[in-house]
N, C-alpha and C positions, 0 to 999 in steps of 0.2 A: 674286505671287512674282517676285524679280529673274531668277530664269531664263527666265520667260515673257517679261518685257520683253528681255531679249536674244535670246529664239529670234524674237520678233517685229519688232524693231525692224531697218527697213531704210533706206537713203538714198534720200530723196523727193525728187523734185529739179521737181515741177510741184506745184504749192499753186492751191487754188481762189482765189478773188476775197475771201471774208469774213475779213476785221478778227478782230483777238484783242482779246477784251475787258481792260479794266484790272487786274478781279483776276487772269486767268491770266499775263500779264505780270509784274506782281509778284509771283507764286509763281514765276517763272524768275528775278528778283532773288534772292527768299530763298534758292532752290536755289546759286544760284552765290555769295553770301555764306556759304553753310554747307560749300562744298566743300573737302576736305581738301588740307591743304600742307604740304610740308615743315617743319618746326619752328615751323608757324602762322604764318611772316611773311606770307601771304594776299598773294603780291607782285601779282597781278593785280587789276585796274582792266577795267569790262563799258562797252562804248555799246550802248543800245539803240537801234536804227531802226525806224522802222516809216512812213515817209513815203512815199509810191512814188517820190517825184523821187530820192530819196537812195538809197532798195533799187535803184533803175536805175542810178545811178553806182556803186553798189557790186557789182553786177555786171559791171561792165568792169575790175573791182582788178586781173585778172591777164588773161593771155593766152587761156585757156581753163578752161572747168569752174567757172566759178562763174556764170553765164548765170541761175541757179536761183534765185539772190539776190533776182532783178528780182519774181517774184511770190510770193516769200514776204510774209509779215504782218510778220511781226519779226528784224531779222537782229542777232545779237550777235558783234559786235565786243570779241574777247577780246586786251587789251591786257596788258603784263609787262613789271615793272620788275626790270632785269636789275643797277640797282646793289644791289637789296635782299635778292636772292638767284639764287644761283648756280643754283640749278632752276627757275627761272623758267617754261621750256620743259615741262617735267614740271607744273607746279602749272598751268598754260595749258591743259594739253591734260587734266588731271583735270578743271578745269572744263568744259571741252567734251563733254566725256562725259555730263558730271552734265547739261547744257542737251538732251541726246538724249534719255537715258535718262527726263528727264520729259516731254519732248516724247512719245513713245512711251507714258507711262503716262497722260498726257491725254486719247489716242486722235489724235495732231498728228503729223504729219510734221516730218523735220528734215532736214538734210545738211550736211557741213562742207567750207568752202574752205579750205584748206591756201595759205595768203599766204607767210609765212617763207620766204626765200630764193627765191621766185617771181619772175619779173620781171612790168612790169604792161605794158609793150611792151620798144622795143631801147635807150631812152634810161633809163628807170627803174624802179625794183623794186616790185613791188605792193605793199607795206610803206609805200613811200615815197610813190604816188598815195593811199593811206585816210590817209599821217596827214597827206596837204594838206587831201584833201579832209574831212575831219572834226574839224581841227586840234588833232591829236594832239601834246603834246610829244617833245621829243627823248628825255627819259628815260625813254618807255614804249617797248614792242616790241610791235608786232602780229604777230599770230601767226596769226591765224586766225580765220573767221569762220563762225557757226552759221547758217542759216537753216531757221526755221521755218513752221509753219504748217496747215491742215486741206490734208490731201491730196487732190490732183488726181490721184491714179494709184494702183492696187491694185499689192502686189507681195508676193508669196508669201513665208512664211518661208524661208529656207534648208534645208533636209531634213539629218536630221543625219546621213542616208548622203553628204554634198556634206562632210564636216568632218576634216580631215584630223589624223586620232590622230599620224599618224607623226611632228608635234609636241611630242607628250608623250612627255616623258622620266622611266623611275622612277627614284629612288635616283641615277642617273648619265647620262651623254649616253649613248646608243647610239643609231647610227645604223640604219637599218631600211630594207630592199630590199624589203619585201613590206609589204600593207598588213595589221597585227597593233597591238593596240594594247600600248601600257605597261605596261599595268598591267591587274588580272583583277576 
């Protein structure tokens, strides 16, 4: 059930040493070809990597927090073309979801680097180091990148006493001083 893979699924950020096989690969193709968009323009474009020369340079995209890159198996590189639609950012990041969410029902670890408006040091933007180094056009937008993999680290579901109700809102905003949920 999708709820299980959301109670379970967390950011892995150490992956063991073993390769993804062909087929599981290409079932994260399928997955992010099938992913929903905005009025179906499907404005996004996927690189996969899976080299370790290339998952190590794609670990230095930005200044911190993407280090995790380096021993993943597969890192997806989710690219948006921003003249084809204006939600480009939303249709990027649905797809990104969709590459966890199977990663998680594989039994794979995942985690995402957040690129977009990151810098990658003080001279240029992490955007602008993956699309030299992967030579990316000017009319795509990197956005962000997934890495995946068989997890090097146990990490407990979230307890759904840790889940903060005072989020939900019924019928109307109302803000809430006590913890109560929404709704009965």
């Amino acid at each position: 059930m999708m709820i299980d893979l959301l109670r379970t699924r967390r950011s892995i950020r150490r992956f063991t040493a073993r390769p993804l096989d062909r087929e599981t690969i290409d079932l994260f193709a399928e997955a992010l070809l099938r992913s929903p968009s905005s009025r179906g323009i499907n404005p996004w474009e996927f690189i996969f990597a899976t080299e370790k020369p290339m998952l190590e340079k794609l670990s230095h995209a930005k200044v911190c927090h993407a280090e995790f890159l380096a021993g993943a198996a597969l890192a997806v590189v989710i690219l948006g073309n921003e003249e084809t639609s204006d939600v480009w950012i939303e249709d990027c990041s649905i797809a990104a979801i969709i590459v966890q969410l199977l990663a998680t029902d594989l039994g794979l670890g995942s985690c995402w680097a957040q690129l977009r408006n990151r810098p990658h040091d003080a001279t240029i933007s992490a955007e602008a180091y993956v699309r030299q180094l992967l030579g990316i056009p000017e009319h795509l937008r990197v956005g962000m990148i997934i890495g995946v993999g068989y997890p090097g680290e146990t990490k407990m579901p979230l307890p759904s006493g840790k889940l903060d109700f005072n989020k939900i809102h019924q019928d109307r905003y109302r803000p809430r001083t006590s913890v109560e949920r929404a709704y009965s």
